[in-house]
DOMARFI-727564 format. One line per 2 residues: their letters; for each residue y, x, z of C-alpha. Coordinates in pm, 1 decimal. Each point is the difference from the previous one (the first is absolute). Last residue first. Layout:
% residues N
A	Y,X,Z ~ ...
END
This chain:
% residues 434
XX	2953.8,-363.9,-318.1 ~ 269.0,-167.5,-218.8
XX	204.7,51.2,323.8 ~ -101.9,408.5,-15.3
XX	79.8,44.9,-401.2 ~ 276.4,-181.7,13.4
XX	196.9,215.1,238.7 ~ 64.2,206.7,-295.2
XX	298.5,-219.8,-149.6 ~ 200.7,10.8,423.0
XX	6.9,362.2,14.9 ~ 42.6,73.0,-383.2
XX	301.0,-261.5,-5.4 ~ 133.6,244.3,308.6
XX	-43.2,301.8,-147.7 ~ 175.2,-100.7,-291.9
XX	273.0,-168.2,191.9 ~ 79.5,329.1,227.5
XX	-36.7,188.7,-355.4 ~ 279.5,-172.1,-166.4
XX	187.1,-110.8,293.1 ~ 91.0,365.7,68.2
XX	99.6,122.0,-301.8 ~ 173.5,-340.1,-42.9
XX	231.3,77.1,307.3 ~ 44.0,365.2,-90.0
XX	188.9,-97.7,-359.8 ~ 114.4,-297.5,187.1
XX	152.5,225.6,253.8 ~ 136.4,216.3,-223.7
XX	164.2,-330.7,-229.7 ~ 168.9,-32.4,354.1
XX	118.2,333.5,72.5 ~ 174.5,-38.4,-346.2
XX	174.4,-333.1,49.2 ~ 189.0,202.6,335.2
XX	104.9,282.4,-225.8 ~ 107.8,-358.0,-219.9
XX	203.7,-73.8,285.8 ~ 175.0,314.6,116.5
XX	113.8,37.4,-382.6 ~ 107.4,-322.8,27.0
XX	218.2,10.0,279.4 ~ 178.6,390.9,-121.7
XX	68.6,-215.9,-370.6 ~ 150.5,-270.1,212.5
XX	257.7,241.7,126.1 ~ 16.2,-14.3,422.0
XX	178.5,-180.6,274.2 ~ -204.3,-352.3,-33.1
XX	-313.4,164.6,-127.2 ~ -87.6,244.0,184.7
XX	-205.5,-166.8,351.7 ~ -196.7,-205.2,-288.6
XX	-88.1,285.4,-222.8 ~ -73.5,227.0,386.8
XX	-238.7,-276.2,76.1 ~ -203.9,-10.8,-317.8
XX	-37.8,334.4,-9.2 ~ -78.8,18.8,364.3
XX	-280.7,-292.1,-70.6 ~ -136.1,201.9,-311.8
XX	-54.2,334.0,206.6 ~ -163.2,-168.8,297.4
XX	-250.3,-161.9,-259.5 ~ -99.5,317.4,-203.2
XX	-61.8,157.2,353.1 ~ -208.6,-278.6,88.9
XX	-205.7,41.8,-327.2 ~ -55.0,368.5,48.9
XX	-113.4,-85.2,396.3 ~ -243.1,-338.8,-70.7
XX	-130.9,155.5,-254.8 ~ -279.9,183.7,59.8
XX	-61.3,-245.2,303.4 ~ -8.8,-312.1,-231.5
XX	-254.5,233.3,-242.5 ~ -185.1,121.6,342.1
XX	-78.3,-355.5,96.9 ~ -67.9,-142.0,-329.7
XX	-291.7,264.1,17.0 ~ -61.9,-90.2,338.1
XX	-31.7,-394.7,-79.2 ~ -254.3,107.2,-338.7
XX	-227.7,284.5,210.9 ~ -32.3,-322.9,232.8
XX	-89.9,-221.9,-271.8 ~ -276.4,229.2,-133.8
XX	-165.6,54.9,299.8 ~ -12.9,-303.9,115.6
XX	-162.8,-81.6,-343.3 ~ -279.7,257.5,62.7
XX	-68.1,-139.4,321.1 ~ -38.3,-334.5,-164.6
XX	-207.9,203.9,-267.0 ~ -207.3,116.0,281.5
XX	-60.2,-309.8,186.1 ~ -64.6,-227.9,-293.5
XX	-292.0,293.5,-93.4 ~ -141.1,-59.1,322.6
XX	33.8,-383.8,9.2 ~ -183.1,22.6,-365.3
XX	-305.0,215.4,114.1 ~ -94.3,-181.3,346.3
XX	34.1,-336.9,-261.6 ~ -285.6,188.0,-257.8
XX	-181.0,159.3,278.4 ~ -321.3,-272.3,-9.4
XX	-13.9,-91.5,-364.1 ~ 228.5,183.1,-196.7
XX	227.2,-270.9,-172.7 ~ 252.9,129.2,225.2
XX	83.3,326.9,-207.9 ~ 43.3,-241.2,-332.3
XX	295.3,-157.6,207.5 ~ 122.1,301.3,46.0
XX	-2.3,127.4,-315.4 ~ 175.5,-276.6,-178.7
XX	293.0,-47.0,295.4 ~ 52.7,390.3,-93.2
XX	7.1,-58.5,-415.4 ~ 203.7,-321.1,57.8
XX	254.9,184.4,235.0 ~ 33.6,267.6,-239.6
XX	70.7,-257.6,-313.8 ~ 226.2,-195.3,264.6
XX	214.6,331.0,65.1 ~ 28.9,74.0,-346.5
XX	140.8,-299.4,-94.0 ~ 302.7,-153.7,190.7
XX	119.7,338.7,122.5 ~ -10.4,160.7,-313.7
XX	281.3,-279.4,-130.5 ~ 208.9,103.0,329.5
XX	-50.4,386.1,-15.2 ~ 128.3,-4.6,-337.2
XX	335.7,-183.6,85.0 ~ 58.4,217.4,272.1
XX	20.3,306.5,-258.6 ~ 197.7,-158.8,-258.9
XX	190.2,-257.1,164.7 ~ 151.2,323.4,224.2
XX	-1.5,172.5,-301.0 ~ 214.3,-224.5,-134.6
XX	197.8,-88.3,295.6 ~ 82.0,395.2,13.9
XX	95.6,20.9,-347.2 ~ 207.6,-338.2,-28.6
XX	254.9,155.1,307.9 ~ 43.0,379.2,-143.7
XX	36.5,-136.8,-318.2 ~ 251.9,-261.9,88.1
XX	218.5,281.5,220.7 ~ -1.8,221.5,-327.8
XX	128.3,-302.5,-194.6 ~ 289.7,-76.4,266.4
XX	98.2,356.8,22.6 ~ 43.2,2.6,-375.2
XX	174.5,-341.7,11.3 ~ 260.7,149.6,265.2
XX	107.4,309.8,-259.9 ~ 348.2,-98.6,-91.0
XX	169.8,-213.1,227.4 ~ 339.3,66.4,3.4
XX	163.9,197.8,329.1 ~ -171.5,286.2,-27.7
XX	-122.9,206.9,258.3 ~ -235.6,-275.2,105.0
XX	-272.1,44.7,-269.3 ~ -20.1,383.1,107.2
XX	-197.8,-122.4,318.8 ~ -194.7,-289.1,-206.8
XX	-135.8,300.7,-267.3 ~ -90.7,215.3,299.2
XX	-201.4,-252.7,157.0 ~ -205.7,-88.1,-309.5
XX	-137.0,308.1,-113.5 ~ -162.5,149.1,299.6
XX	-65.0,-338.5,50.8 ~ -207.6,25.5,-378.4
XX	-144.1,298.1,197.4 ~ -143.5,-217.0,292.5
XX	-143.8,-251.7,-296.9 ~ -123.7,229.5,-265.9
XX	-234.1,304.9,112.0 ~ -78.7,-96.6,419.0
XX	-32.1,-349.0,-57.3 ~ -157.9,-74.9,-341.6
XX	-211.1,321.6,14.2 ~ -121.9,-52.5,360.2
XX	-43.2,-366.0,-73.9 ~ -218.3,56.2,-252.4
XX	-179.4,264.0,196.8 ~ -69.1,-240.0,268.1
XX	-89.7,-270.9,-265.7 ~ -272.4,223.3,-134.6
XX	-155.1,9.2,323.4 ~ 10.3,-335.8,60.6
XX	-198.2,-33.7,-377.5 ~ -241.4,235.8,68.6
XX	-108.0,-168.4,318.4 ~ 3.2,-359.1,-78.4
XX	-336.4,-3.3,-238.7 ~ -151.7,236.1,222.5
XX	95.9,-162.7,357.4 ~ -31.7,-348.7,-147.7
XX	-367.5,42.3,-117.0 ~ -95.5,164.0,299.0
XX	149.8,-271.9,241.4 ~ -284.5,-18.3,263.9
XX	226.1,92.4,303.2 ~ -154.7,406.8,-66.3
XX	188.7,-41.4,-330.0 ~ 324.1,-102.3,140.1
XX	-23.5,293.0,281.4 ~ -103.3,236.4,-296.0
XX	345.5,-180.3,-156.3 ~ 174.3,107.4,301.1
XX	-100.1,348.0,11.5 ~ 90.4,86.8,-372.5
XX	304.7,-188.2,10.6 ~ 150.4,125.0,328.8
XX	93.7,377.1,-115.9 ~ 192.5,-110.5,-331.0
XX	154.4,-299.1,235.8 ~ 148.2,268.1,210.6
XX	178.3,215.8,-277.2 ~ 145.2,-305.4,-142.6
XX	131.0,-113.4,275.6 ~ 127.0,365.9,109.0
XX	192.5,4.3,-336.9 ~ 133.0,-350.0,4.4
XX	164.4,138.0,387.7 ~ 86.3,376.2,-145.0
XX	208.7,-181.3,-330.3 ~ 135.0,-259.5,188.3
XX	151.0,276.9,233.4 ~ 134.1,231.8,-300.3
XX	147.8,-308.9,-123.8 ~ 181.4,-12.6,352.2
XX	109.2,331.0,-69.0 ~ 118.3,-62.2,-329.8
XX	178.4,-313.1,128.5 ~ 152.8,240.7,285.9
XX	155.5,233.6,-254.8 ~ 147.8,-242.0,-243.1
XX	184.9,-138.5,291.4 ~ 131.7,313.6,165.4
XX	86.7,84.8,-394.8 ~ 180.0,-346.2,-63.7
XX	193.3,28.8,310.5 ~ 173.0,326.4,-100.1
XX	66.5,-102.6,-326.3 ~ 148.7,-320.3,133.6
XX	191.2,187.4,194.2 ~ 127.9,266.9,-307.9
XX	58.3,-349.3,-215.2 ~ 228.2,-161.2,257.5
XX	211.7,344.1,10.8 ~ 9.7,13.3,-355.7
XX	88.1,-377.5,31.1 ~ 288.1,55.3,227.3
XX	147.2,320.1,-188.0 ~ 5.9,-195.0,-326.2
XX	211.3,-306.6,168.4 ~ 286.4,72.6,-240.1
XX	206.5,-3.7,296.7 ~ -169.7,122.2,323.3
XX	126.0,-222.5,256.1 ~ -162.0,-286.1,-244.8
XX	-343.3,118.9,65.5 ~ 28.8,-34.7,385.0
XX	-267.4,-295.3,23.8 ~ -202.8,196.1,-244.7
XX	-29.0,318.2,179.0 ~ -40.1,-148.7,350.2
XX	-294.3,-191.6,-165.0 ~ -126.8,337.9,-83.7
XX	-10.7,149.0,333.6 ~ -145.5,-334.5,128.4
XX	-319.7,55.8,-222.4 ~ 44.6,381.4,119.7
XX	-53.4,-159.6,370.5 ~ -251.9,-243.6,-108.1
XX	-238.6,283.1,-145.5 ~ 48.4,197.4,299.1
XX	-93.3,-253.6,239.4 ~ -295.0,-146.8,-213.8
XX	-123.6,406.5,9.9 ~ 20.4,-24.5,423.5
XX	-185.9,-359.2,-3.9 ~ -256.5,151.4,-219.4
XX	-190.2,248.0,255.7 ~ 24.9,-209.8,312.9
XX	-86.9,-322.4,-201.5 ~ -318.5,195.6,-133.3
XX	-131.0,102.7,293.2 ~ 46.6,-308.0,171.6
XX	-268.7,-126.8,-257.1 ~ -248.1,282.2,-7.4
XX	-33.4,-30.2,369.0 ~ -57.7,-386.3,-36.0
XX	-245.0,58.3,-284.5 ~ -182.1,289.8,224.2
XX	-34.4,-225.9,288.8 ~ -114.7,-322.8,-222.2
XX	-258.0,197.0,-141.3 ~ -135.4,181.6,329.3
XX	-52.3,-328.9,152.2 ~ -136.4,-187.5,-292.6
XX	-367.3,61.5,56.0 ~ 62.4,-5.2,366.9
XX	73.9,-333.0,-55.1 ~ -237.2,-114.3,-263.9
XX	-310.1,111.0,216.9 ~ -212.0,-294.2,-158.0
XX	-347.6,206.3,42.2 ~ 1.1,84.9,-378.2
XX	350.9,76.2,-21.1 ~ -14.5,268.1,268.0
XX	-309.4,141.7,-149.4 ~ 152.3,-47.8,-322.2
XX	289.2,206.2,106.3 ~ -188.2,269.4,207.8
XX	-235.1,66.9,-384.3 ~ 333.6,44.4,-180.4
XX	125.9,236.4,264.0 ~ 393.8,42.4,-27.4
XX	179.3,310.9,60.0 ~ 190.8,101.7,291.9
XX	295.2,102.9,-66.7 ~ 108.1,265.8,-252.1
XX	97.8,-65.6,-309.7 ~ -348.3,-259.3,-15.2
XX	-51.0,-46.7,-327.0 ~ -250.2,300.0,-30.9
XX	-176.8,-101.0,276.7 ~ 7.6,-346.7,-144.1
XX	-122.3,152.0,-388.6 ~ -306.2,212.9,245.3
XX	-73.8,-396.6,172.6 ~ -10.3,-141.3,-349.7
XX	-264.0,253.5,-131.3 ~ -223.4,-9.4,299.0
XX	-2.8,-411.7,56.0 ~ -356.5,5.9,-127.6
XX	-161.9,-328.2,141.2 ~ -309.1,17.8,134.4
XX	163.6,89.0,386.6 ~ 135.5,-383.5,-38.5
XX	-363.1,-106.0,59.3 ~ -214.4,-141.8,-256.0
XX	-288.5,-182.0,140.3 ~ -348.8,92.3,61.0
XX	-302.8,-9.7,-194.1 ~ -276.7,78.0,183.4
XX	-309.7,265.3,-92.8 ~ -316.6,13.0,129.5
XX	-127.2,385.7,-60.3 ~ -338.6,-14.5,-192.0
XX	-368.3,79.5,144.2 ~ 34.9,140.2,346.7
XX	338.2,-226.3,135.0 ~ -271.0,-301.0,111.5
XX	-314.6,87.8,-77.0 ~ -254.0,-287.0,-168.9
XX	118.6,118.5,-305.2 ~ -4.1,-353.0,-183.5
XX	156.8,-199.5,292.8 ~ 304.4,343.8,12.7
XX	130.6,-62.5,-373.3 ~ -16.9,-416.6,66.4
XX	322.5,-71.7,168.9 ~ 164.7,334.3,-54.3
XX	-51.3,60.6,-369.8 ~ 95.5,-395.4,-49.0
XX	309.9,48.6,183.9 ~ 100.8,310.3,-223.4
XX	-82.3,-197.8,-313.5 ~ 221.3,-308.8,130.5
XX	306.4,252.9,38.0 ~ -67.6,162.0,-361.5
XX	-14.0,-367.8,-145.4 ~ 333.4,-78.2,188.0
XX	247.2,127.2,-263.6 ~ -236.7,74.1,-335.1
XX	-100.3,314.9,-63.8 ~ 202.5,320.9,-138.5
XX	-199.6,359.0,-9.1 ~ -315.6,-169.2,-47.1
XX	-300.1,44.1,221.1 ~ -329.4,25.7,-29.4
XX	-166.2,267.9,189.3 ~ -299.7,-152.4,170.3
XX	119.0,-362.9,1.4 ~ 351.6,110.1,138.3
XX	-45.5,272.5,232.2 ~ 410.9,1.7,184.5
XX	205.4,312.8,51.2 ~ 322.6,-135.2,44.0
XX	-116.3,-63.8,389.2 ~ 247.0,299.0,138.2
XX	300.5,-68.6,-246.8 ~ 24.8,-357.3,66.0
XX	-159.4,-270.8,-225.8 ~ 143.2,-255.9,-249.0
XX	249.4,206.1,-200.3 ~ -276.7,325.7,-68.6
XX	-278.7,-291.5,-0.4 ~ 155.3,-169.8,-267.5
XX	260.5,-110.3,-197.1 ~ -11.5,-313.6,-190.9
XX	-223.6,-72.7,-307.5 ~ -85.7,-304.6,-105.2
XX	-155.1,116.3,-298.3 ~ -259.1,-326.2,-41.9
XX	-302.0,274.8,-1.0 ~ 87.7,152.0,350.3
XX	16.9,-368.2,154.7 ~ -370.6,-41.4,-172.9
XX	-108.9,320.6,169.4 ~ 134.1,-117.2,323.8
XX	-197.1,-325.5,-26.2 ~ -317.6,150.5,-72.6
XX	42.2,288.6,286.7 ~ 55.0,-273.8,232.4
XX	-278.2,-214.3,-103.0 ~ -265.3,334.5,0.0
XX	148.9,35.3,341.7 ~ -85.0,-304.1,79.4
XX	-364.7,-11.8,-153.0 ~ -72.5,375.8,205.2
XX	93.1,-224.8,264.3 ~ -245.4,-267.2,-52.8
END
């Protein structure tokens, strides 16, 4: 009778094998010390379906030690376990935090989904908020004292032109207007390449840390049960990185390079001569970011409503061929259940910490960006009932170009926060289908 079992179960696996259902196997399924499983004297494929390896290793240890007679002399009984967070490879991404660090005390990838993983949100967040609100006064300390100096030469110059008729013809006034606004123009230009200097580092360090999650996290979406998504997804996330790479990094930060020079000199003159240029280049900027942005999240969407069902069909397909085995068939399928909800777990806690450490990548540059706009902003509204309207709206569209910055860094960031996310919630298909 049990040589008629086994017989069943090695039947029914051999017809799963035939039907190409093929998830991976016992090297996703199994921890490193029990990876070394006998399948039917040697048999084994390098990918097998998701919870026909688990099943195999509970027939081995239900019936391998009956037919010895010797428990542990014969063959080695062998358990499937679940994934703990220790399976997944967090190596890379914890060397590119070290890295990001500048000094304090890096990150731990691994300490973050532990943290997650037991609901330890606060603590989580602690050292987040601390360094945002450090970053933060920082900032106003550092900028108030420039805002002062640029208001003070803006004042300067509206001395000039209130006085302009104490001069006669007026020319010594608005050489005098055009030396401040000179002046101001180059504290200006110098800050906005500084700050595109920080949008640059911050899209930089995204990109950078989703080139050393990828490979780990789609692993974790393969060891879930979502093989087919993981290598059908996988090239093509990849490929958007260096898309948006090229698109940020080589056209939009030095089209600003462009653009904020062009609406500084726009202001020396008193016609308007050049403000449909600046207007086209601010157009581009905007449509090429929401583009990609369609582009990229777009993708992930459609995949999302396919791929995910065709892996969940192939897993819910196995399984329920595992149970047909008389007599360890429903022992077989709560096992495999077990470790592919582990698996998931897995998966959606690398997800919450990698959105995590984006938001906390960020959180400084794009608070800097933010402090800088608002002072802008305040120092156009504080100058413009003393001071020349050209001086107002050259604070103002300084101001307009923080804020195309931040939506430069803002859709960086939403990009791949949203793609991780719709990958998070798609792949979870594959366990409820279960």
């Amino acid at each position: 009778m049990r040589r008629a079992v086994k017989a069943a179960a090695v039947l029914v696996l051999s017809a799963v094998f035939i039907t190409g259902s093929f998830l991976p196997g016992p090297a996703f399924l199994l921890r490193p010390e029990s990876r070394q499983l006998d399948m039917a004297g040697g048999l084994g494929p390098a990918f097998a379906p998701a919870g026909i390896m688990t099943a195999w290793a509970a027939a081995g240890g239900m019936y391998g030690q009956e037919e010895t007679g010797q428990s542990g002399a014969g063959r080695e009984e062998t358990r499937p376990e679940e994934f703990s967070l220790m399976d997944f490879d967090a190596e890379e991404i914890d060397a590119f935090l070290s890295r990001a660090s500048n000094g304090r005390d890096p990150v731990s990838f691994r300490e973050l989904m532990e943290l997650l993983i037991t609901g330890n949100f606060e603590q989580a967040a602690s050292g987040a908020a601390k360094a945002v609100s450090d970053a933060f006064f920082s900032e106003i300390r550092s900028n108030t004292a420039l805002m002062g100096q640029i208001i003070v030469l803006a004042l300067a110059g509206a001395v000039f032109s209130s006085f302009s008729g104490i001069f006669g013809s007026g020319h010594v006034s608005e050489t005098g207007f055009y030396v401040i606004y000179l002046c101001i123009m180059a504290l200006l230009a110098a800050t906005f390449f500084a700050s595109i200097q920080v949008a640059d580092e911050v899209t930089g360090s995204i990109l950078e840390f989703m080139k050393a999650l990828l490979p780990a996290y789609f692993l974790a979406v393969a060891m879930g049960g979502g093989a087919v998504t993981s290598s059908a997804v996988c090239g093509f996330t990849f490929a958007a990185v260096g898309l948006v790479q090229t698109v940020v990094c080589g056209l939009l930060l030095p089209l600003m390079r462009i653009y904020m020079p062009l609406v500084l000199a726009a202001n020396l003159f008193k016609e308007d001569m050049i403000s449909q240029l600046t207007e086209l280049l601010k157009l581009l900027i905007s449509w090429t970011m929401k583009t990609l942005f369609g582009i990229v999240v777009g993708f992930h969407l459609i995949q999302g409503l396919v791929l995910p069902q065709a892996d969940a069909l192939k897993n819910t397909a196995a399984m329920r061929l595992v149970e047909l085995i008389p007599g360890i068939g429903a022992g077989a399928g709560t096992i495999s259940q077990m470790v592919m909800g582990s698996g998931i777990l897995i998966k959606n806690t690398a997800g919450a910490a990698a959105v995590a450490v984006l938001l906390f990548l960020a959180a400084v540059p794009v608070l800097k960006l933010l402090v800088l706009m608002a002072l802008y902003y305040a120092a156009a509204a504080a100058m413009q009932p003393v001071c020349d309207k050209r001086l107002v709206s050259c604070m103002s569209q300084t101001a307009a170009g923080h804020g195309m910055l931040l939506k430069i860094v803002g859709y960086s960031l939403a990009l791949f926060a949203v793609t991780i996310a719709v990958l998070c919630i798609s792949t979870n298909a594959a366990y409820y289908a279960a």
